[in-house]
C-alpha positions as CSV (number, residue, x, y, z in Angstrom):
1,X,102.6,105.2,109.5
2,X,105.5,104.6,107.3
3,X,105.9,104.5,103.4
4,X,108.2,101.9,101.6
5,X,110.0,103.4,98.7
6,X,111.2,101.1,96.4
7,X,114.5,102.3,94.0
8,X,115.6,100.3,91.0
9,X,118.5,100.5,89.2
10,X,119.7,98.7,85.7
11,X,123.2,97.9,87.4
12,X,124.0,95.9,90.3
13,X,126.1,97.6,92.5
14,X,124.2,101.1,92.0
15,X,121.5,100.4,95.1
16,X,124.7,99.8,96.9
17,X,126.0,103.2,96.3
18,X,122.6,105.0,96.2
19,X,122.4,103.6,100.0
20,X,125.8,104.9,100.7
21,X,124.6,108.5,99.4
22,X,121.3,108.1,101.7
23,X,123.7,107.4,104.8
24,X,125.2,110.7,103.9
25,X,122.9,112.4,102.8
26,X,121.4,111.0,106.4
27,X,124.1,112.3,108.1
28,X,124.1,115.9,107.2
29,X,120.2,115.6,108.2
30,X,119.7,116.2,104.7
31,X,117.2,112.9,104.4
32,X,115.9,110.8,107.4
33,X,114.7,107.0,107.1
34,X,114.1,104.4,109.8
35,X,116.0,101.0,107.7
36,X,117.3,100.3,104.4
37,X,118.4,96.5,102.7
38,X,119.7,96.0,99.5
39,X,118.3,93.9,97.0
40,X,120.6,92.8,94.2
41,X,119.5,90.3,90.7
42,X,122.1,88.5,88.6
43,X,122.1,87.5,85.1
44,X,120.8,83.8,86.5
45,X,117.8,85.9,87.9
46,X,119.5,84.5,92.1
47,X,118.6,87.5,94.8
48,X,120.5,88.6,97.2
49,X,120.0,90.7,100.6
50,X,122.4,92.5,102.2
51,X,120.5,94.3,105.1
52,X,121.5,97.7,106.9
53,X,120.8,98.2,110.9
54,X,122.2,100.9,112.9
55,X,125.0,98.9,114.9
56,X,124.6,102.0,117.5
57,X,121.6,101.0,118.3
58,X,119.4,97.5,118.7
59,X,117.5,96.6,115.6
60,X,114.1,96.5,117.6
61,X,111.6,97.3,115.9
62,X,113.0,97.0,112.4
63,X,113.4,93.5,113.1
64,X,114.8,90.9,110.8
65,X,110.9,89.2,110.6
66,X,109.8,92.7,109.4
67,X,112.0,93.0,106.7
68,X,111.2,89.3,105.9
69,X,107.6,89.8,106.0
70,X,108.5,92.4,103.4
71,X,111.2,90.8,101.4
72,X,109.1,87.5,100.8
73,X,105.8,89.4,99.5
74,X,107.3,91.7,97.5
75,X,110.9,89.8,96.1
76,X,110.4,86.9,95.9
77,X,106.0,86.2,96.0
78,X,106.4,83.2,98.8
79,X,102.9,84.5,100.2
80,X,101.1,86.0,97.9
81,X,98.1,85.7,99.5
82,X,99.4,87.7,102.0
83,X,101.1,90.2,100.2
84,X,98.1,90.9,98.4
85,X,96.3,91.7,101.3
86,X,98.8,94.3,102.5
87,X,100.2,95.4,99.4
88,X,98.3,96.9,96.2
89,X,98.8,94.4,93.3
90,X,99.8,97.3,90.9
91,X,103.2,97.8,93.5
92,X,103.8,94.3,93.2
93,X,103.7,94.0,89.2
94,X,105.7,97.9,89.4
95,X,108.7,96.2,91.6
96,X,109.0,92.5,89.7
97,X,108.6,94.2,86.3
98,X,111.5,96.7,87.1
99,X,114.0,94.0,89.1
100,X,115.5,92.4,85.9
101,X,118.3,90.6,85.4
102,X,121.6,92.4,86.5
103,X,119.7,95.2,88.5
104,X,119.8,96.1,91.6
105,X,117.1,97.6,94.1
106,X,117.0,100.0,97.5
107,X,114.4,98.9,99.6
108,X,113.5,101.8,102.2
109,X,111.7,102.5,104.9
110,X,110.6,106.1,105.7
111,X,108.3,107.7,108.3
112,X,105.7,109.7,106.7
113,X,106.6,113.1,107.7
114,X,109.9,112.7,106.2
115,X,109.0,111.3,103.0
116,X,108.7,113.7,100.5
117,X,112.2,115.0,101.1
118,X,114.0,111.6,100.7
119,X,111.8,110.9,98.1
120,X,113.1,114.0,96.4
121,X,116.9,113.0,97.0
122,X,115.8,109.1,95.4
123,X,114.5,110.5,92.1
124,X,117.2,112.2,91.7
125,X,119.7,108.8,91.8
126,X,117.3,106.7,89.7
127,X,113.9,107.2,87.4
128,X,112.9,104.1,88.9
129,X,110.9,105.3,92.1
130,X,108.0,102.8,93.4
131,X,106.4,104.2,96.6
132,X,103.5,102.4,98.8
133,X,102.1,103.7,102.0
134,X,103.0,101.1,104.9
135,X,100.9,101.4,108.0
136,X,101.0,100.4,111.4
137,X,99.0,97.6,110.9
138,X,100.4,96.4,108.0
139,X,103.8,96.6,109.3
140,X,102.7,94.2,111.7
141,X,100.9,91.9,110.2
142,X,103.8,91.6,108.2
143,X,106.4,90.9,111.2
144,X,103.9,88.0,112.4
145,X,103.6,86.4,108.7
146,X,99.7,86.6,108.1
């Protein structure tokens, strides 16, 4: 089972730097998560994605139809049906409410065991800290759209 922590932030280039932070942070085994994208907002309200994979290793798993499983129930409401199903209502309203205009967002995915501890080091870069449990079944149902 995994967790998705959602991180907002009221400027646009301050996910992109709280993932930078998480990489080290990653890197001095201070904080351990499985994938990470980046979800920027301009003034105009137009979203954009920059993903992070591992280049080291395939992205497997943590495949691009996972992440748009993810990105379309929770972003941007294509399926809400869908995202209903899999994610509580109350984490939907939490993430639109807080992705405003010229805000940014860290979208990451954590194995449960680790969780705590990067939550701890996200709190710390942003107030804005939106957590949902994501299990195996979810995740999937997710990857194959329904």
């Amino acid at each position: 089972m995994s967790e998705l922590i959602v991180v907002v932030f009221d400027q646009k280039l301050a996910a992109d730097h709280a993932l930078l932070d998480l990489l080290g942070r990653e890197q001095s085994h201070l904080a351990d998560f499985e994938d990470a994208v980046v979800v920027t907002k301009n003034a105009q309200g137009k979203i954009r994605v920059k993903a992070y994979h591992d280049l080291l290793e395939p992205v497997g798993e943590l495949s691009n139809d996972l992440w748009g499983g993810i990105l379309s129930a929770v972003v941007f409401h294509r399926s809400l049906a869908i995202a209903q199903e899999i994610f509580n209502p109350d984490f939907l309203i939490q993430v639109e409410e807080a992705l405003q205009p010229n805000s940014s967002a860290l979208l990451v995915l954590v194995h449960a065991e680790a969780v705590e501890r990067v939550v701890e080091e996200l709190f710390a870069l942003s107030p804005i800290v939106i957590r949902t449990p994501l299990p195996d079944a979810k995740r999937e149902a997710l990857k194959q759209g329904h």
